[in-house]
C-alpha positions in Angstrom: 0.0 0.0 0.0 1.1 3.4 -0.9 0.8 5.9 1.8 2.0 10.2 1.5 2.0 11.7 4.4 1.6 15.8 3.9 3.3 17.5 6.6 6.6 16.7 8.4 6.9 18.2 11.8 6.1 16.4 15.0 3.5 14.4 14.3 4.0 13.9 10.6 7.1 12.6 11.1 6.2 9.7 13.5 3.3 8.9 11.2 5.6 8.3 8.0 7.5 6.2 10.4 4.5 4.3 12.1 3.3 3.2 8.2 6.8 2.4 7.2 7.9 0.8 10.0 5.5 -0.6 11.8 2.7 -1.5 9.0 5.2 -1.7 6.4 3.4 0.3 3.8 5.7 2.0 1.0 5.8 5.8 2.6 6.6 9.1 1.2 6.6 12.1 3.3 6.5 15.5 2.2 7.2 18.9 3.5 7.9 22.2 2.2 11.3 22.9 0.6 11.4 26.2 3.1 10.2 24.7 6.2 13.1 23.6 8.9 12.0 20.5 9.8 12.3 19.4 6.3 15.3 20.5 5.9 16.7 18.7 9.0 14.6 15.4 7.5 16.4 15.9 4.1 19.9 16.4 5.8 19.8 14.0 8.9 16.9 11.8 8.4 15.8 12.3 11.8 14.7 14.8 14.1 14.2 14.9 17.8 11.6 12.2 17.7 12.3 9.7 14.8 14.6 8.7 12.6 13.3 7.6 9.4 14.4 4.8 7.0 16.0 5.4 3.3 12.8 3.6 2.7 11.3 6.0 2.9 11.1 8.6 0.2 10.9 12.7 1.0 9.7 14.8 -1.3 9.0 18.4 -1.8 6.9 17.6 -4.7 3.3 17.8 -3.6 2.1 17.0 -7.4 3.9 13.6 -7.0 3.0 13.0 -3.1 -0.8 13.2 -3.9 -0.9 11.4 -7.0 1.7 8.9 -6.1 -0.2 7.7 -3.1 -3.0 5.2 -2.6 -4.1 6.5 0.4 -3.1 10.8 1.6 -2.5 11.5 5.3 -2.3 15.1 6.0 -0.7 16.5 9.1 0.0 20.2 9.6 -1.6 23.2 11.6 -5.2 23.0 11.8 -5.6 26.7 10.8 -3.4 26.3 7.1 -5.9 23.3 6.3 -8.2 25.5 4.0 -5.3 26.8 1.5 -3.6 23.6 1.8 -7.2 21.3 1.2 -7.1 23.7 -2.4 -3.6 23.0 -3.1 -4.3 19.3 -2.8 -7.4 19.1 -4.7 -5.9 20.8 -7.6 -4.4 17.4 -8.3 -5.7 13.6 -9.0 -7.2 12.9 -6.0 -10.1 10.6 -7.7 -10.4 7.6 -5.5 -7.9 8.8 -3.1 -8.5 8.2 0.5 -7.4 11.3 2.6 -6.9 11.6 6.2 -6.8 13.8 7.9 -4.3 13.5 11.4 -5.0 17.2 13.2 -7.1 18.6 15.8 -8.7 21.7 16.1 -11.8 23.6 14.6 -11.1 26.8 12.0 -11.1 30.1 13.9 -12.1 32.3 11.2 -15.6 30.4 10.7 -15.9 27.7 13.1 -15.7 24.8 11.0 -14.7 21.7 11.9 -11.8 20.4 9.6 -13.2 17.9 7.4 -16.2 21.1 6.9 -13.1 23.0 5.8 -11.7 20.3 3.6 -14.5 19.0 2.4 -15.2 22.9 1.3 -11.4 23.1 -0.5 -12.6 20.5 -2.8 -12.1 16.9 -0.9 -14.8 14.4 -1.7 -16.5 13.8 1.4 -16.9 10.1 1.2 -13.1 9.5 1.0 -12.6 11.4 3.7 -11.4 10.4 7.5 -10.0 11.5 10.6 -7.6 10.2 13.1 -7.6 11.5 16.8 -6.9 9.7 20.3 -4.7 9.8 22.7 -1.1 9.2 22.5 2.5 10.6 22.6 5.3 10.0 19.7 7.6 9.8 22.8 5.9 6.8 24.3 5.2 5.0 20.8 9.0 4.8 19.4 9.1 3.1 23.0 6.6 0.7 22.1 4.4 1.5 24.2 0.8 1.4 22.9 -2.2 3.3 22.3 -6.1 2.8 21.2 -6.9 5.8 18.9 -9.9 6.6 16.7 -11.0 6.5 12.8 -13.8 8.1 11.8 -16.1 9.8 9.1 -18.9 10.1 6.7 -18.6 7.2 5.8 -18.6 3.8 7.7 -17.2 1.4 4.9 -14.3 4.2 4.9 -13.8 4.0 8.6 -13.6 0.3 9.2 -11.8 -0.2 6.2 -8.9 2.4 7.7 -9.3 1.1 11.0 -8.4 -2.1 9.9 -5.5 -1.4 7.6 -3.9 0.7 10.5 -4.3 -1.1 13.5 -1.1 -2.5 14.8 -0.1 -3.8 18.6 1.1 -0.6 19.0 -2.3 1.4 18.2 -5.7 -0.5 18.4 -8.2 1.8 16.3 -12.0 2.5 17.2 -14.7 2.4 14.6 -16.3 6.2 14.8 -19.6 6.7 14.5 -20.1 10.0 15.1 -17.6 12.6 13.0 -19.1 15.6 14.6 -18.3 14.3 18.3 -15.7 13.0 17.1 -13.9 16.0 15.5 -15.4 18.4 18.6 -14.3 16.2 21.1 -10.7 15.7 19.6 -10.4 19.8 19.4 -11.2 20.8 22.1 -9.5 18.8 24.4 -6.5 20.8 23.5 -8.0 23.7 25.3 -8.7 21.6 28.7 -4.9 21.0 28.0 -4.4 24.3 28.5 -6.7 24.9 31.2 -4.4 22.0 33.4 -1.1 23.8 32.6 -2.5 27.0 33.7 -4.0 25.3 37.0 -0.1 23.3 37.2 1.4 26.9 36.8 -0.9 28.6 39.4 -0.4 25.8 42.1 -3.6 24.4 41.5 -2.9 21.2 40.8 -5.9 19.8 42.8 -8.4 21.4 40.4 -7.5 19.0 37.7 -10.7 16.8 39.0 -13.2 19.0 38.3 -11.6 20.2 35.0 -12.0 16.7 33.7 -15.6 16.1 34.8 -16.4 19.8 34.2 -14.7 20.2 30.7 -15.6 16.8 29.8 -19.6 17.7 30.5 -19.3 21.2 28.4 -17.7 19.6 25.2 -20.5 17.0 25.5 -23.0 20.3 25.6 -21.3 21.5 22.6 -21.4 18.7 20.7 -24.9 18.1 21.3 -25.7 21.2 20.3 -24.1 20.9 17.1 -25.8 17.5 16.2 -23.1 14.8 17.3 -23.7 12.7 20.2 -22.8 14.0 23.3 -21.9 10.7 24.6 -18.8 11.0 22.4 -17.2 13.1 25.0 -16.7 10.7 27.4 -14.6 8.3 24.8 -10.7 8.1 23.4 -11.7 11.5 21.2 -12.3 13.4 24.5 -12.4 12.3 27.8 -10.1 8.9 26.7 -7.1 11.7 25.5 -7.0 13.5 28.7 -4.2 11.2 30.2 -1.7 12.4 27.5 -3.1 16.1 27.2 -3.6 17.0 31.2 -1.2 15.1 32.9 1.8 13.7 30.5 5.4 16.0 30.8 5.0 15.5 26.5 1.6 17.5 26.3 2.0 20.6 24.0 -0.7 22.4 25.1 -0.2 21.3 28.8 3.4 23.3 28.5 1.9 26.4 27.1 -0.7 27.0 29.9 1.8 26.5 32.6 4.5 29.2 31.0 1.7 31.4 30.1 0.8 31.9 33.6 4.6 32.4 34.9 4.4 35.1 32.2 7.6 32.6 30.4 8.0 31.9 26.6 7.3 28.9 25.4 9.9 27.5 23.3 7.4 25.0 21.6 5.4 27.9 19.5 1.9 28.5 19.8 -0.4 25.3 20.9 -3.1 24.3 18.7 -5.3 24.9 22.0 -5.1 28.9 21.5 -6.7 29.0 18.3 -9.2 26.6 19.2 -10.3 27.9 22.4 -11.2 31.4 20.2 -13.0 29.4 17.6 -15.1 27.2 20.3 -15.8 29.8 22.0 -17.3 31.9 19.1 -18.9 28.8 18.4 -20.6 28.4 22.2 -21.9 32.3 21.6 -23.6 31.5 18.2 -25.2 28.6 19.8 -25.9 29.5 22.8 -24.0 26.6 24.5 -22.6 27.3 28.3 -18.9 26.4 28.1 -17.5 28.5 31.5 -14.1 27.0 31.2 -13.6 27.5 27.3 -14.8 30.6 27.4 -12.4 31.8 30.8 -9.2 30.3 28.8 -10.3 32.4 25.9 -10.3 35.9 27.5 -7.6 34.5 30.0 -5.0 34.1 26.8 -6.7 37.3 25.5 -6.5 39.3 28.0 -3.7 38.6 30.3 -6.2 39.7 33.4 -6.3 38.2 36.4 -5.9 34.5 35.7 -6.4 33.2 39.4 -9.9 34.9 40.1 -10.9 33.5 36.3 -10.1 30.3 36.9 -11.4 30.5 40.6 -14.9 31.7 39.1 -15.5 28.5 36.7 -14.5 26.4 39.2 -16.9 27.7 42.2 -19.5 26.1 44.0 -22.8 25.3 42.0 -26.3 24.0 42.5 -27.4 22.1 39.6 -26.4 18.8 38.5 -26.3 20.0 35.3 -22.9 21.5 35.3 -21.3 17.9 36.4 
């Protein structure tokens, strides 16, 4: 099986790896010719995180990846999807399977990302995601993972599932792409929310973000036509391991050196864009999400960050809110 993978930072990287490696697909993995990490790919082939095989090819070419490839994984920041979706549909992409291995909703409109790429031009019945929990740090360790395939389309889903499943990382069948994609996004920003709460001191809060984000994202998703029960599974609630408490969560870091007022040598976390996009979202809807919404004007604002996060998290009456 021929597999591309578009994007070669991070994640990207372990993912050419994972279907060379451990599924033995053939594998090319393209990036940029400008960006750094493919440049370090092209002149060490490795980075921090991997090291890939001369079996598998890099290109700059994306003509060549896309058409090349049986089935297209694309995995790059959530906010370039919609130029990039265009880019890739300008080619042969009859047939093609695309997936899509990102998080996050678009902050200018709200979408989720297969709205977004299905809107560049992607046929929406060849057209996945894959989201769950897991670190590349733990993985080239061997130690493994259950993760999550899902789409429009069910043949699609168990037909992915199936080809990349692996003792390393078991896949669930999806059945439900908007909870799915919600739940995935936005458990970037609880991410957030427990580095801001580890940076603060208030490490004991972390029970009631779970229950409490965990019952908001389920509000949202609800409200958007998804079942709400996907919250609670590996897309959501089942990611929180890796994202609030593992020394390797992104978004985890940033919170915690936002509050300290310290840079963050990692960049910017997918959870910053997201938390302004969800909670745009929330308003249009008129969905209560207290801790989305705090984060939001907390990374906005720069304000008092103790008393917002001391107001989502005091006492309430209804049952509602757990």
């Amino acid at each position: 099986m021929k597999i591309s993978v578009l994007g070669c930072g991070r994640w990207g990287s372990f993912l050419a790896w994972y279907q060379s490696e451990i599924l033995g697909n053939e594998v090319v993995n393209f990036g940029l010719e400008t960006e750094k990490s493919y440049q370090i790919l092209k002149k060490n082939r490795r980075n921090k995180w991997v090291k890939l095989s001369d079996k598998i090819e890099l290109s700059s070419d994306l003509k060549y990846s896309v058409e090349w490839a049986d089935i297209i994984i694309v995995s790059i920041s959530s906010q370039g999807l919609r130029g990039f979706a265009k880019d890739i549909a300008k080619h042969n992409i009859v047939g093609k399977k695309i997936v899509l291995c990102m998080k996050g909703i678009e902050e200018s409109t709200g979408e989720r990302l297969t709205e977004v790429a299905i809107s560049g031009g992607i046929d929406k019945d060849n057209l996945a995601v894959w989201v769950g929990p897991g670190h590349i740090q733990d993985f080239v360790r061997g130690v493994p993972s259950a993760m999550v395939i899902d789409s429009h389309n069910k043949q699609l889903t168990d037909e992915l599932a199936q080809k990349f499943s692996s003792p390393l990382i078991k896949f669930y069948y999806g059945r439900d792409i908007i909870g799915t994609e919600i739940g995935a996004a936005t458990k970037n920003i609880m991410g957030i929310a427990a580095g801001m709460l580890d940076g603060l001191g208030l490490k004991a809060l972390k029970g009631a973000l779970m229950a409490r984000g965990a019952r908001e994202v389920a509000r949202l998703i609800k409200g958007l036509g998804g079942n709400e029960l996907s919250a609670y599974g590996l897309c959501h609630l089942g990611d929180y391991e890796t994202t609030l408490f593992s020394k390797h969560s992104h978004n985890l870091k940033w919170g915690e050196a936002f509050v300290q007022g310290k840079a963050f040598e990692g960049g910017l976390a997918e959870g910053v864009k997201t938390a302004a996009a969800v909670a745009k979202l929330a308003k249009q809807h008129n969905i209560a999400m207290p801790i989305t919404e705090a984060i939001d004007r907390i990374i906005k604002t720069k304000g008092d960050m103790q008393a917002e996060l001391n107001k989502v998290f005091e006492a309430r009456e209804s049952i509602e809110e757990f």
